[in-house]
mmJSON file of the N, C-alpha and C atoms, coordinates in Angstrom:
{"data_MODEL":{"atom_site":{
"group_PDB":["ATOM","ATOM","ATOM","ATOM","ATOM","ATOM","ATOM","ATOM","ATOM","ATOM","ATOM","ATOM","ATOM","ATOM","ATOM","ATOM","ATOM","ATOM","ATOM","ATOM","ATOM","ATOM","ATOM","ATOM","ATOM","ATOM","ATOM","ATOM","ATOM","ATOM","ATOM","ATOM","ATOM","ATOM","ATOM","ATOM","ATOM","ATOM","ATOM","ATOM","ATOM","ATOM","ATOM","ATOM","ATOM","ATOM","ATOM","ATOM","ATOM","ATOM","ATOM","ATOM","ATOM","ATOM","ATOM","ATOM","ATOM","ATOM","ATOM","ATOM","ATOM","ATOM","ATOM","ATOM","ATOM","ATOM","ATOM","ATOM","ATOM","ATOM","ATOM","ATOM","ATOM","ATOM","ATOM","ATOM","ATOM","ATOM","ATOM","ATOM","ATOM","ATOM","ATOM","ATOM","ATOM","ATOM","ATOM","ATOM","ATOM","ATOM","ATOM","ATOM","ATOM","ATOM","ATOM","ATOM","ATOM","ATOM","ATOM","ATOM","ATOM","ATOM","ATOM","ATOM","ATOM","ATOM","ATOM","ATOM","ATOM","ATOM","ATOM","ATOM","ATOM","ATOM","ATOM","ATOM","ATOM","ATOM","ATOM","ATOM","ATOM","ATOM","ATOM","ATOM","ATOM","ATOM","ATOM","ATOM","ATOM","ATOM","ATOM","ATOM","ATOM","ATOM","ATOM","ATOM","ATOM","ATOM","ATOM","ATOM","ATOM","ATOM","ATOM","ATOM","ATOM","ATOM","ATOM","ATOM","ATOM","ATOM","ATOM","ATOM","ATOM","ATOM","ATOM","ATOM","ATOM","ATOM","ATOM","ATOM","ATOM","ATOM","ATOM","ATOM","ATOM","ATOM","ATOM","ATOM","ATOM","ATOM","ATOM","ATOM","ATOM","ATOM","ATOM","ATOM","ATOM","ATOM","ATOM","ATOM","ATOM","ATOM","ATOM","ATOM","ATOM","ATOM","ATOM","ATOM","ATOM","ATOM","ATOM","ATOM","ATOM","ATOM","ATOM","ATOM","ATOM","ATOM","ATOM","ATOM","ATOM","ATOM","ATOM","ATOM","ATOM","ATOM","ATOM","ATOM","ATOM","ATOM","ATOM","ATOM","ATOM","ATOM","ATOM","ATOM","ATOM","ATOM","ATOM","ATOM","ATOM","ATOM","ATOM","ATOM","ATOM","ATOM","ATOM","ATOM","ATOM","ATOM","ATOM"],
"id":[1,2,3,4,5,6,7,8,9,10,11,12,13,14,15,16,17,18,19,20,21,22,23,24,25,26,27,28,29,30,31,32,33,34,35,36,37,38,39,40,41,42,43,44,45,46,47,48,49,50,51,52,53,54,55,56,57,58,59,60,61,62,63,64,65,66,67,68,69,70,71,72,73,74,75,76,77,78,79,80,81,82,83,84,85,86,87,88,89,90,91,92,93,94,95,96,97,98,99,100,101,102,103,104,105,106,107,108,109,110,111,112,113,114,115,116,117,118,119,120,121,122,123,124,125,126,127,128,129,130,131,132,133,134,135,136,137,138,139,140,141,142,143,144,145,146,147,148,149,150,151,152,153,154,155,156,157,158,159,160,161,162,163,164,165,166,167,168,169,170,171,172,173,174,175,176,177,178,179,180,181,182,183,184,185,186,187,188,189,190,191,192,193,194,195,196,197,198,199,200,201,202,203,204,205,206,207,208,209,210,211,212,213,214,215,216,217,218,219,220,221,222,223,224,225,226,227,228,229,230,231],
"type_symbol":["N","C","C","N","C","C","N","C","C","N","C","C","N","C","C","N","C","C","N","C","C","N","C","C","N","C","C","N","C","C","N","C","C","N","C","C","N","C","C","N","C","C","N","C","C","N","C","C","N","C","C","N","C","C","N","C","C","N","C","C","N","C","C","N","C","C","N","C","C","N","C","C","N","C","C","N","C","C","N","C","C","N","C","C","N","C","C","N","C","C","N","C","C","N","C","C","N","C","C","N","C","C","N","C","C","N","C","C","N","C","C","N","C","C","N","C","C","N","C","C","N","C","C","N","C","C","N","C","C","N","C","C","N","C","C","N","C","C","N","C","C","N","C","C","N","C","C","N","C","C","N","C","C","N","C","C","N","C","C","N","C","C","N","C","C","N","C","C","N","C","C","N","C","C","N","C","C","N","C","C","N","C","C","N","C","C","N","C","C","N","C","C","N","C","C","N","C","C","N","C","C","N","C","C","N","C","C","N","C","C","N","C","C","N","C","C","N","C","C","N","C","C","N","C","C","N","C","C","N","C","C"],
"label_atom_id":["N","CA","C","N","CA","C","N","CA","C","N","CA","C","N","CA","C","N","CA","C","N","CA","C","N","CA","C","N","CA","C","N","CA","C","N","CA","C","N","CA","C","N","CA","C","N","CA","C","N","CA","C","N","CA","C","N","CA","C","N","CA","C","N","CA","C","N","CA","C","N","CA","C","N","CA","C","N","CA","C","N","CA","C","N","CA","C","N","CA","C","N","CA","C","N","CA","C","N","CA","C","N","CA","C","N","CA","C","N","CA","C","N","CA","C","N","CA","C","N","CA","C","N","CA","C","N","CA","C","N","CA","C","N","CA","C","N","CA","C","N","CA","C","N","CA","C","N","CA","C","N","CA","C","N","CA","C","N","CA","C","N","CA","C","N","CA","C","N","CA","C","N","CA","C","N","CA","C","N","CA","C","N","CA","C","N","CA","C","N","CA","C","N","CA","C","N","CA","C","N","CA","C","N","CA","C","N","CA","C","N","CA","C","N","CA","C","N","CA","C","N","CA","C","N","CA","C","N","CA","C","N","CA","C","N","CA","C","N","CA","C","N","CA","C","N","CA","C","N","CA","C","N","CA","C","N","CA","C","N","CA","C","N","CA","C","N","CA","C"],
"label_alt_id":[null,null,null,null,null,null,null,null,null,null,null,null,null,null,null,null,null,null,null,null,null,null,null,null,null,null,null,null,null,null,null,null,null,null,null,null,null,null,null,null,null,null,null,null,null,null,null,null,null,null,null,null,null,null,null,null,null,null,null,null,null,null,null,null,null,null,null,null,null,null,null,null,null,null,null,null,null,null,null,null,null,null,null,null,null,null,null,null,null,null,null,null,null,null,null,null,null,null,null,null,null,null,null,null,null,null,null,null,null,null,null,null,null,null,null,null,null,null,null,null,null,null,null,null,null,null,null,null,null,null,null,null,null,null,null,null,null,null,null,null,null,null,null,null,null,null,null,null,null,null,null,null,null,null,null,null,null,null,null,null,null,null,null,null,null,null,null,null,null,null,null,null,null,null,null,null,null,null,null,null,null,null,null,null,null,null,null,null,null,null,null,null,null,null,null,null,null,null,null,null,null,null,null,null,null,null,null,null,null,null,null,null,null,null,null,null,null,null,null,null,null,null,null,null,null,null,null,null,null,null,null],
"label_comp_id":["UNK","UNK","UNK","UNK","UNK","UNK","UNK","UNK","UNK","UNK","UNK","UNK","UNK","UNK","UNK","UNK","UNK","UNK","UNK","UNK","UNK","UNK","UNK","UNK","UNK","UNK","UNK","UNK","UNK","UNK","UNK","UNK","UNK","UNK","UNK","UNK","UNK","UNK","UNK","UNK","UNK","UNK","UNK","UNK","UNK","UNK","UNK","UNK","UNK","UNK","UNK","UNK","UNK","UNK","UNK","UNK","UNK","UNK","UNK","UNK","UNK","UNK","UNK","UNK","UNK","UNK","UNK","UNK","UNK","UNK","UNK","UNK","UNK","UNK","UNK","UNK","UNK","UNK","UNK","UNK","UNK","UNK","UNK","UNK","UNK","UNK","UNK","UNK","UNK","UNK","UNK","UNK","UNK","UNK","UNK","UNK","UNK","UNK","UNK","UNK","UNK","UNK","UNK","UNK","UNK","UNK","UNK","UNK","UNK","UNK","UNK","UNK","UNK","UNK","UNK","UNK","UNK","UNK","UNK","UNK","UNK","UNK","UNK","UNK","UNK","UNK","UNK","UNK","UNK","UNK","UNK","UNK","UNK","UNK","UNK","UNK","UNK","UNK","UNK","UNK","UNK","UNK","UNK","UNK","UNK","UNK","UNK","UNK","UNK","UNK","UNK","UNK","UNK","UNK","UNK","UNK","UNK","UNK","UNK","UNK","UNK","UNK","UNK","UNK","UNK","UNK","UNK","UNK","UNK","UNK","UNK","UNK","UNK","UNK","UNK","UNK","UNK","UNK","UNK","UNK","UNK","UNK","UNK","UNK","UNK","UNK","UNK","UNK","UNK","UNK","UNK","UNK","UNK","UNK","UNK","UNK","UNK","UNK","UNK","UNK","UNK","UNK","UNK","UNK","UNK","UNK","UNK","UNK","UNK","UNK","UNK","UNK","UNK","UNK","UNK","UNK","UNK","UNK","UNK","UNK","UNK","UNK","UNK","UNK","UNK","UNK","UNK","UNK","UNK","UNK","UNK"],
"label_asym_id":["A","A","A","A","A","A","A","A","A","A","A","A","A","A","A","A","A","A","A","A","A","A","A","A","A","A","A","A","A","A","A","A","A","A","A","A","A","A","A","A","A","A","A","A","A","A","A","A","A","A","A","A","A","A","A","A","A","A","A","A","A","A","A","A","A","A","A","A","A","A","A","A","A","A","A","A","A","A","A","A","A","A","A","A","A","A","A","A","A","A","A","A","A","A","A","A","A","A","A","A","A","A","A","A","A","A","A","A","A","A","A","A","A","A","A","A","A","A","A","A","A","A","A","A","A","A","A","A","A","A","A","A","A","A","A","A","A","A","A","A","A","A","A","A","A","A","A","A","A","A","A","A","A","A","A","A","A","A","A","A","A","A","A","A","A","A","A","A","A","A","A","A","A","A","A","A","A","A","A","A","A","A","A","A","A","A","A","A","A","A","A","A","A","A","A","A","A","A","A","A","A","A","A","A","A","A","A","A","A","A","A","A","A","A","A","A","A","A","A","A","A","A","A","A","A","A","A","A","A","A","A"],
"label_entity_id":["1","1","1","1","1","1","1","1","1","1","1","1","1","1","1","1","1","1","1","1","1","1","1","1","1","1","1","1","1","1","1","1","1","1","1","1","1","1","1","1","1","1","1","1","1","1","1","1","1","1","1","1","1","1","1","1","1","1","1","1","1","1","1","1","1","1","1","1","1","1","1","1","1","1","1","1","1","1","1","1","1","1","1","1","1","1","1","1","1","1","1","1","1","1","1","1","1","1","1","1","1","1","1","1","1","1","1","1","1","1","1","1","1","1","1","1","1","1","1","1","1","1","1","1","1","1","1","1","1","1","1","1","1","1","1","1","1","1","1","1","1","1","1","1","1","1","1","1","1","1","1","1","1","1","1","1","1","1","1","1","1","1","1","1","1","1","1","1","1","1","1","1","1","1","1","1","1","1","1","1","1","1","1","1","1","1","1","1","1","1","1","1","1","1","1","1","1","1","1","1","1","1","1","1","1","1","1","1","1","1","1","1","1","1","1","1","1","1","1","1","1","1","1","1","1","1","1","1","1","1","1"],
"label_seq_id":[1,1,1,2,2,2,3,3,3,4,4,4,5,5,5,6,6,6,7,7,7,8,8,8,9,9,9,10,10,10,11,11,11,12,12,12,13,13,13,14,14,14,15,15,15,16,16,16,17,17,17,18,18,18,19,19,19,20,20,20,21,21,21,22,22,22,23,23,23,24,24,24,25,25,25,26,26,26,27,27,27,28,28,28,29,29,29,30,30,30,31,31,31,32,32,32,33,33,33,34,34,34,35,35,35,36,36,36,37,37,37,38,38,38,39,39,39,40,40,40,41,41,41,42,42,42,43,43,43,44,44,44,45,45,45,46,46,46,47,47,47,48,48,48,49,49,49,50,50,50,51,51,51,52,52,52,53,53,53,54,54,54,55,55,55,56,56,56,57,57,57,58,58,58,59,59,59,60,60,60,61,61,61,62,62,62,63,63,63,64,64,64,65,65,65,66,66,66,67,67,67,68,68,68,69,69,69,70,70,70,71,71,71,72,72,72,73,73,73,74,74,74,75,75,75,76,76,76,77,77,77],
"pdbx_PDB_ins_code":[null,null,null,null,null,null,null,null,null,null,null,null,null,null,null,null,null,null,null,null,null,null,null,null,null,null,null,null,null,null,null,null,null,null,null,null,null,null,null,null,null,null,null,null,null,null,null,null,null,null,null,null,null,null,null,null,null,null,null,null,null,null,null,null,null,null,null,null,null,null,null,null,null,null,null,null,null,null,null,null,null,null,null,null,null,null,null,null,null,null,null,null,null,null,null,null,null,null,null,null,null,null,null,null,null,null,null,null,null,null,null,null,null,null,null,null,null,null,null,null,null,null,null,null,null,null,null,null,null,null,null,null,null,null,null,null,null,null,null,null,null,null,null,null,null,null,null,null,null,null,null,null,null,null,null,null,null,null,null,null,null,null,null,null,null,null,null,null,null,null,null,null,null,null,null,null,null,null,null,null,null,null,null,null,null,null,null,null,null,null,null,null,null,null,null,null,null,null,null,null,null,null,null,null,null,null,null,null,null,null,null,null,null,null,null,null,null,null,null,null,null,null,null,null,null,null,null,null,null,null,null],
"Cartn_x":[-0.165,-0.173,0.983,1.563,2.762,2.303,3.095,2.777,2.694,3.704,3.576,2.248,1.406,0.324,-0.951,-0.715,-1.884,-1.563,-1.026,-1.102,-1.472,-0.905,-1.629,-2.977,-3.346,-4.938,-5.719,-4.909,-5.353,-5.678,-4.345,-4.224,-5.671,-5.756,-6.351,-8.268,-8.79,-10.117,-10.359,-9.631,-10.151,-9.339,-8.594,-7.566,-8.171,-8.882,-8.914,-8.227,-7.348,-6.46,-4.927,-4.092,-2.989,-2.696,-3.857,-3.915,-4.343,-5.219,-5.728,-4.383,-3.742,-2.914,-1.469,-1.471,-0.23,-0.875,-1.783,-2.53,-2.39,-2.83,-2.925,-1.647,-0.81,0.447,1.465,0.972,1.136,0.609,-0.558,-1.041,-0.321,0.167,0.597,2.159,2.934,4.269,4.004,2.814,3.032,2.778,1.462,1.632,2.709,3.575,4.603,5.557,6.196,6.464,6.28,4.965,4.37,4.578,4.874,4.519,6.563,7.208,8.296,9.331,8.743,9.572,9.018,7.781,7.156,8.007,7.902,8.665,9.724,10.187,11.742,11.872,11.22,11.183,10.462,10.183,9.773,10.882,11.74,12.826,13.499,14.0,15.263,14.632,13.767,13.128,12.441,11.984,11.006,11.205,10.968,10.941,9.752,10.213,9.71,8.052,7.432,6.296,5.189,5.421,4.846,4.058,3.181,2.325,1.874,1.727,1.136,-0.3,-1.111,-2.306,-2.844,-3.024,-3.67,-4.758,-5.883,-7.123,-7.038,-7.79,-7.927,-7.588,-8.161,-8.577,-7.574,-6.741,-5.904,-4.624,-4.146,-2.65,-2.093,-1.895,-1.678,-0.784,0.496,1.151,0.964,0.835,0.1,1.325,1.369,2.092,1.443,1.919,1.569,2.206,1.115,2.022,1.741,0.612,1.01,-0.127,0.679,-0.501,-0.171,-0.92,-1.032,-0.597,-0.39,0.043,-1.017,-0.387,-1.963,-2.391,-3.939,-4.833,-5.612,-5.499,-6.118,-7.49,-7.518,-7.785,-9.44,-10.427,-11.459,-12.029,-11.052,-10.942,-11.816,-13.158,-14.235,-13.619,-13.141,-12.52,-13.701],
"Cartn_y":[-4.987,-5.669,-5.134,-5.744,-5.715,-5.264,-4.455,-3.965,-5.734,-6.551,-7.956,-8.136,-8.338,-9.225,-8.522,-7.072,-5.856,-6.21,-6.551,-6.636,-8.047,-8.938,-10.349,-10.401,-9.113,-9.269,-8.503,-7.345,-7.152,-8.164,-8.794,-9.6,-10.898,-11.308,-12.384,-12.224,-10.622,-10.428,-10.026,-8.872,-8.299,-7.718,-8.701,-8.565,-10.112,-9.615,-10.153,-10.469,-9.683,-9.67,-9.448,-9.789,-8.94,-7.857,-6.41,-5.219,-5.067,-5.88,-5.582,-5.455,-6.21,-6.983,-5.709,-5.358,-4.53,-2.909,-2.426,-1.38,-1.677,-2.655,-2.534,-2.589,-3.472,-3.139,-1.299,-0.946,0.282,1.162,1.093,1.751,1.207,-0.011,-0.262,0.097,0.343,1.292,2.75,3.468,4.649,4.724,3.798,4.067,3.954,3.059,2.909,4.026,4.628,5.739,6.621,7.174,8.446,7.804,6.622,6.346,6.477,5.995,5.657,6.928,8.199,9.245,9.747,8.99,9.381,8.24,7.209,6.113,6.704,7.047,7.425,8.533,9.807,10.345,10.327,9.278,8.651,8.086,6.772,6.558,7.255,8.643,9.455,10.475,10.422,11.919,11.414,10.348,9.326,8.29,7.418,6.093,5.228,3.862,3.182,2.845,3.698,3.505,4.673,5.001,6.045,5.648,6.592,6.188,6.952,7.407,8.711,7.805,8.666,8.313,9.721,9.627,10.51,10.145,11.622,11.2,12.236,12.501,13.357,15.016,14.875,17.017,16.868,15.475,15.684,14.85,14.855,13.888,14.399,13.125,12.805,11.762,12.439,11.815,11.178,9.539,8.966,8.551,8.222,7.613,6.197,5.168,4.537,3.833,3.906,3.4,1.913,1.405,-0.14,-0.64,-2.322,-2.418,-4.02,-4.879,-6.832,-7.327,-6.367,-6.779,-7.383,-8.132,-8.412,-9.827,-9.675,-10.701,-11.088,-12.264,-12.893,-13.857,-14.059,-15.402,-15.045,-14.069,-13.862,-13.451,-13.942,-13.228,-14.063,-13.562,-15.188,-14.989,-16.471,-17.071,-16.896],
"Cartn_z":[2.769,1.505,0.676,0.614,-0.484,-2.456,-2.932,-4.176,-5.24,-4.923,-5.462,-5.323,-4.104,-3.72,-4.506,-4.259,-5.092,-6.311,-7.44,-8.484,-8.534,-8.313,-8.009,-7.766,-7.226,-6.768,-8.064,-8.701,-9.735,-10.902,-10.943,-12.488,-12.062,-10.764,-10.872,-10.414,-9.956,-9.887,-11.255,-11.722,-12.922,-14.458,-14.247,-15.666,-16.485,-17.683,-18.604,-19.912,-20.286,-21.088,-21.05,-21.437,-21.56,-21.157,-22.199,-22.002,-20.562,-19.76,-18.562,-17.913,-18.143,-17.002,-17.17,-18.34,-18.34,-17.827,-17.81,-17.474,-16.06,-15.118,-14.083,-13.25,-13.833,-13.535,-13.548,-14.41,-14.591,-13.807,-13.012,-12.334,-11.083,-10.467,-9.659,-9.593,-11.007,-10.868,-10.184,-10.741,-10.792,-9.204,-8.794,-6.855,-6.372,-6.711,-5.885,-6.021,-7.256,-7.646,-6.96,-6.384,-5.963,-4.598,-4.179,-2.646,-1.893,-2.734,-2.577,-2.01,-2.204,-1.258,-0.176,0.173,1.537,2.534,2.201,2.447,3.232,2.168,2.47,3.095,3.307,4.718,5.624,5.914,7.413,7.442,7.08,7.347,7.465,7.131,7.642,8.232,8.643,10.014,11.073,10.953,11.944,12.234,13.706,13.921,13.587,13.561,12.714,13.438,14.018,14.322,13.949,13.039,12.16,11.155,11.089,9.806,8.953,7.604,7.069,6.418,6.617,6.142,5.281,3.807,3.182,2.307,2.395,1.905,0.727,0.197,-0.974,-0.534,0.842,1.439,2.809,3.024,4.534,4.472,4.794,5.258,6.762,7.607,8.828,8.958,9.949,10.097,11.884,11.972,13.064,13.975,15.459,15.871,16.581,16.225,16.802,18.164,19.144,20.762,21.076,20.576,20.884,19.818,19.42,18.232,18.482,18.0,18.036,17.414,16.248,14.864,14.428,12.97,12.473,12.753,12.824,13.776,12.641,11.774,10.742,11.363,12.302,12.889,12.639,12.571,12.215,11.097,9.592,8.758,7.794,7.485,6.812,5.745,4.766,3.465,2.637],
"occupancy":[1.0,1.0,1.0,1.0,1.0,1.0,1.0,1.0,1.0,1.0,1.0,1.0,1.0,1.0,1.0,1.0,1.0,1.0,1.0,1.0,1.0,1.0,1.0,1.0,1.0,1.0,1.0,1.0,1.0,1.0,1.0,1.0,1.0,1.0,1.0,1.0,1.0,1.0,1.0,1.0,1.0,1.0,1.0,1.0,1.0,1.0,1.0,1.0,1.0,1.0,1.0,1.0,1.0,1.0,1.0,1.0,1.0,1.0,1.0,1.0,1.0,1.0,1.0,1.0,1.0,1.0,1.0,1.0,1.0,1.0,1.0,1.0,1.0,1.0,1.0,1.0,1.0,1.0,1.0,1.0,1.0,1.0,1.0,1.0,1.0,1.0,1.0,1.0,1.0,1.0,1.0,1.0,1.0,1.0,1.0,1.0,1.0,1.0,1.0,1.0,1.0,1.0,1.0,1.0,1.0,1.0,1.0,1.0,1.0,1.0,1.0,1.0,1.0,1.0,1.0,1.0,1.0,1.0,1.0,1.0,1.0,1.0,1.0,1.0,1.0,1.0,1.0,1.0,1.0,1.0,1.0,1.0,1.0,1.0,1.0,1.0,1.0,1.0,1.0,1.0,1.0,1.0,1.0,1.0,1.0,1.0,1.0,1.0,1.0,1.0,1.0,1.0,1.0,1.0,1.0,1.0,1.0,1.0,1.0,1.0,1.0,1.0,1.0,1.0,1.0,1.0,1.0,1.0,1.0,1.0,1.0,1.0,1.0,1.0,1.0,1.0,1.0,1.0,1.0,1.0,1.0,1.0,1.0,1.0,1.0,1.0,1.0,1.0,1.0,1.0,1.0,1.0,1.0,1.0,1.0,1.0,1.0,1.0,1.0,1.0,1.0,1.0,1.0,1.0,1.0,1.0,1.0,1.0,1.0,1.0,1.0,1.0,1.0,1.0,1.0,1.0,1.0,1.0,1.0,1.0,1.0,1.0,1.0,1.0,1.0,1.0,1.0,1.0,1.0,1.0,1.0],
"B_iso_or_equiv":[0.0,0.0,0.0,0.0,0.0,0.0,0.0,0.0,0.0,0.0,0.0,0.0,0.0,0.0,0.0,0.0,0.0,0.0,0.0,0.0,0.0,0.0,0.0,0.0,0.0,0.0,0.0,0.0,0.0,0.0,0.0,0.0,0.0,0.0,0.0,0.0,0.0,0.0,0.0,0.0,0.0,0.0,0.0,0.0,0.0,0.0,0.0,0.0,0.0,0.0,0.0,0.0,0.0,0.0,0.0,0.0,0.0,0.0,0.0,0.0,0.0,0.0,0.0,0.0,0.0,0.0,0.0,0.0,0.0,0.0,0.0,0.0,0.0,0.0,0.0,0.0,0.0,0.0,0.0,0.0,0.0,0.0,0.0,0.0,0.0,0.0,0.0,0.0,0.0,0.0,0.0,0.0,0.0,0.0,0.0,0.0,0.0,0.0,0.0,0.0,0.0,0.0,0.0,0.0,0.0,0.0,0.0,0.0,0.0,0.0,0.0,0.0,0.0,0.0,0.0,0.0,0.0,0.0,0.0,0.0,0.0,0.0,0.0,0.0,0.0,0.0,0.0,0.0,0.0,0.0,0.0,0.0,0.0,0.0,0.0,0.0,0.0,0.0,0.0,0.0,0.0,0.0,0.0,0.0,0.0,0.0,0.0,0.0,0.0,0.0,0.0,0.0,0.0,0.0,0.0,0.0,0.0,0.0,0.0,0.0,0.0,0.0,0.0,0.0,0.0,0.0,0.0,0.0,0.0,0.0,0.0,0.0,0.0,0.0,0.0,0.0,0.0,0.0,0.0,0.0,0.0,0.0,0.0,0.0,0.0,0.0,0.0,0.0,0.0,0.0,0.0,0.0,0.0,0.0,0.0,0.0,0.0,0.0,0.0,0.0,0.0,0.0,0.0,0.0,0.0,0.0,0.0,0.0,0.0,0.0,0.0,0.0,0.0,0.0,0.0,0.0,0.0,0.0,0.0,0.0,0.0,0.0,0.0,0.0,0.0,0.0,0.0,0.0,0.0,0.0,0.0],
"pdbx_formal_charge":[null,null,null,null,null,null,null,null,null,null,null,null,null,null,null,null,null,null,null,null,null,null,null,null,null,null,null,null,null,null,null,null,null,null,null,null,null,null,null,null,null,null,null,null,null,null,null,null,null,null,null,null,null,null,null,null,null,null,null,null,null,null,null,null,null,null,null,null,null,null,null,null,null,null,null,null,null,null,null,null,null,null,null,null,null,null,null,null,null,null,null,null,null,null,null,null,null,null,null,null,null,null,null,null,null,null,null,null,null,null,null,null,null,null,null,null,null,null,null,null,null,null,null,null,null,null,null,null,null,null,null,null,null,null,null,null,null,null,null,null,null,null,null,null,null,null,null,null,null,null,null,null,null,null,null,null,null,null,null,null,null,null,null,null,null,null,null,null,null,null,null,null,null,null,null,null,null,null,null,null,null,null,null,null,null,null,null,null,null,null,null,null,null,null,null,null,null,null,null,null,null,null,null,null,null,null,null,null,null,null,null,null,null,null,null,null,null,null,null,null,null,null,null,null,null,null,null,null,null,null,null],
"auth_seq_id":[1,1,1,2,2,2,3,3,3,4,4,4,5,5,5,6,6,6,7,7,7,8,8,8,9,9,9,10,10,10,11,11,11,12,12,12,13,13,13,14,14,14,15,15,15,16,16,16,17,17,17,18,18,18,19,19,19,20,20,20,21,21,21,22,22,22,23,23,23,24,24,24,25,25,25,26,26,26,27,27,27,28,28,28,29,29,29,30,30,30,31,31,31,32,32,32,33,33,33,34,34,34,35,35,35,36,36,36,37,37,37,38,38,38,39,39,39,40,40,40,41,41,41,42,42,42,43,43,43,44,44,44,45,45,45,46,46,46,47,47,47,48,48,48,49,49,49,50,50,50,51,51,51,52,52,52,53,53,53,54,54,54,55,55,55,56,56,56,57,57,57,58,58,58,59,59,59,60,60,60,61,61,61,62,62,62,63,63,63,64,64,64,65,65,65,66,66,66,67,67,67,68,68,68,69,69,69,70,70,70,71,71,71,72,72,72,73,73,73,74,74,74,75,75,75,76,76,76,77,77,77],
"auth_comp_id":["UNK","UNK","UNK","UNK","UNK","UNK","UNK","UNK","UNK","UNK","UNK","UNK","UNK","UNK","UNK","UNK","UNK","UNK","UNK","UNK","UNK","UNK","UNK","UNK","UNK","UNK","UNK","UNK","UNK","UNK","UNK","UNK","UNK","UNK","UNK","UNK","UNK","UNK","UNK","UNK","UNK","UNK","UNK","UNK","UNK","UNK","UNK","UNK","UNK","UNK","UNK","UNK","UNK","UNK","UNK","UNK","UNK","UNK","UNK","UNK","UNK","UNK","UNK","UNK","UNK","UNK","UNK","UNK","UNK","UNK","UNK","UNK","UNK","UNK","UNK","UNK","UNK","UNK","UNK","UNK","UNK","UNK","UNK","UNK","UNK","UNK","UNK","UNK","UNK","UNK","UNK","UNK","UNK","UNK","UNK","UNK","UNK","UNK","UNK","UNK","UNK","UNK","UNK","UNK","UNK","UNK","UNK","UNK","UNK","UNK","UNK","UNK","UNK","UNK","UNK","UNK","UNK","UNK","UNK","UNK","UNK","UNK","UNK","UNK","UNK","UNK","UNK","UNK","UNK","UNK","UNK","UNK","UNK","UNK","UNK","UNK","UNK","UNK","UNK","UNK","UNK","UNK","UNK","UNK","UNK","UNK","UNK","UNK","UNK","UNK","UNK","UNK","UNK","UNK","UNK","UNK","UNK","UNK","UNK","UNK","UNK","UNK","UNK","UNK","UNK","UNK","UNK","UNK","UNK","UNK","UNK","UNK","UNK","UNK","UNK","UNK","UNK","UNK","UNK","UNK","UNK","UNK","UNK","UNK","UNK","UNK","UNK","UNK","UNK","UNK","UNK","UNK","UNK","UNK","UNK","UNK","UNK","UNK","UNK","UNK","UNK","UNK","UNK","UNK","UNK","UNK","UNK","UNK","UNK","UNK","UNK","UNK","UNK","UNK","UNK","UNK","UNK","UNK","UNK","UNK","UNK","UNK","UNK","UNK","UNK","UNK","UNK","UNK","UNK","UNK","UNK"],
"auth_asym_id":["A","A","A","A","A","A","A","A","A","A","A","A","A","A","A","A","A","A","A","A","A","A","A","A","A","A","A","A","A","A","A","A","A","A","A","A","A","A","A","A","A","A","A","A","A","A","A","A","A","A","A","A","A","A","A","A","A","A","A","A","A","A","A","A","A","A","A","A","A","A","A","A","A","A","A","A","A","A","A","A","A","A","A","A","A","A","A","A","A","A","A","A","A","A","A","A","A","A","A","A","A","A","A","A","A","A","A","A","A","A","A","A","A","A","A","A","A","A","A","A","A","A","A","A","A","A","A","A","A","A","A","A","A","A","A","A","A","A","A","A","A","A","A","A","A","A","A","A","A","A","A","A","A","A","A","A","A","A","A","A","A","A","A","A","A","A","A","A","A","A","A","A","A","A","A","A","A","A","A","A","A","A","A","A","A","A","A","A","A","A","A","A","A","A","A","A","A","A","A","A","A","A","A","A","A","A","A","A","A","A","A","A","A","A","A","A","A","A","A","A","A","A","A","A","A","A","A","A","A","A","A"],
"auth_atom_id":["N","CA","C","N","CA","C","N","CA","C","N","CA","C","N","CA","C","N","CA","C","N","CA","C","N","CA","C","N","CA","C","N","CA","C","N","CA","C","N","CA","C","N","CA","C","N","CA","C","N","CA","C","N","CA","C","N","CA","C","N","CA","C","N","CA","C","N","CA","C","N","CA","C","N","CA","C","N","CA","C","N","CA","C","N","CA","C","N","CA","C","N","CA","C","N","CA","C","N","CA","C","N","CA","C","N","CA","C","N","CA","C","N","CA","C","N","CA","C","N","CA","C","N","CA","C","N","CA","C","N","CA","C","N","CA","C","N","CA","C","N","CA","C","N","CA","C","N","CA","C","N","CA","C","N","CA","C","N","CA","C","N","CA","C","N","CA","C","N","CA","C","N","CA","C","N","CA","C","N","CA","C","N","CA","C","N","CA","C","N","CA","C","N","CA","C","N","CA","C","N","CA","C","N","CA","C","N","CA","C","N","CA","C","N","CA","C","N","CA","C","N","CA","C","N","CA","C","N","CA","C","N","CA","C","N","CA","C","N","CA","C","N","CA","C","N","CA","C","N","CA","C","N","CA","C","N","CA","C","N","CA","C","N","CA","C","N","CA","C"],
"pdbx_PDB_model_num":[1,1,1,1,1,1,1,1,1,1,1,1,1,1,1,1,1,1,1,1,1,1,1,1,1,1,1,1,1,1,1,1,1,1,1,1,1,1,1,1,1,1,1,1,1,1,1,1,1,1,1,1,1,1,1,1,1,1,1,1,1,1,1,1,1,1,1,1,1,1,1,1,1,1,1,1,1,1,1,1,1,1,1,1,1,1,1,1,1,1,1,1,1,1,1,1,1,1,1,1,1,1,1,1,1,1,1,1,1,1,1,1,1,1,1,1,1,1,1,1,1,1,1,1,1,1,1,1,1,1,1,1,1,1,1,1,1,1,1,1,1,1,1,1,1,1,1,1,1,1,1,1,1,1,1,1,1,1,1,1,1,1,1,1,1,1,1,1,1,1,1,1,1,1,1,1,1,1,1,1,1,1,1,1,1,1,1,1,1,1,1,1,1,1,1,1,1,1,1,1,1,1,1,1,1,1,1,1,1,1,1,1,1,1,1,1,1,1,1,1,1,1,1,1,1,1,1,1,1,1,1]
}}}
């Protein structure tokens, strides 16, 4: 999901106002912010089949060896 589509999903489940809408946006700068130099070293230390996954108590960096990509086709509307 793209940072566009997450705020799109913000503004349109639970932004009621203006203020909603600029708050949530804001929270969606600051992820990207905090996300945007992990980004960027995986691109200059790693190939592009990497993944970091962090939880609150771990961070793991994954490799992935084969994947389908993504499979919508069972996805109930």
């Amino acid at each position: 999901m793209t940072f566009t589509t997450l705020l799109k999903n913000l503004t349109t489940n639970n932004m009621k106002t203006k203020e909603d809408f600029e708050n949530g946006k804001q929270k969606v700068d600051e992820f990207e912010a905090l996300t945007r130099p992990l980004m960027k070293y995986l691109c200059e230390n790693h190939h592009p089949h990497v993944t970091i996954i962090i939880t609150p108590t771990d961070a793991q960096l994954l490799y992935g060896k084969m994947s389908t990509g993504q499979i919508d086709d069972y996805i109930l509307d």
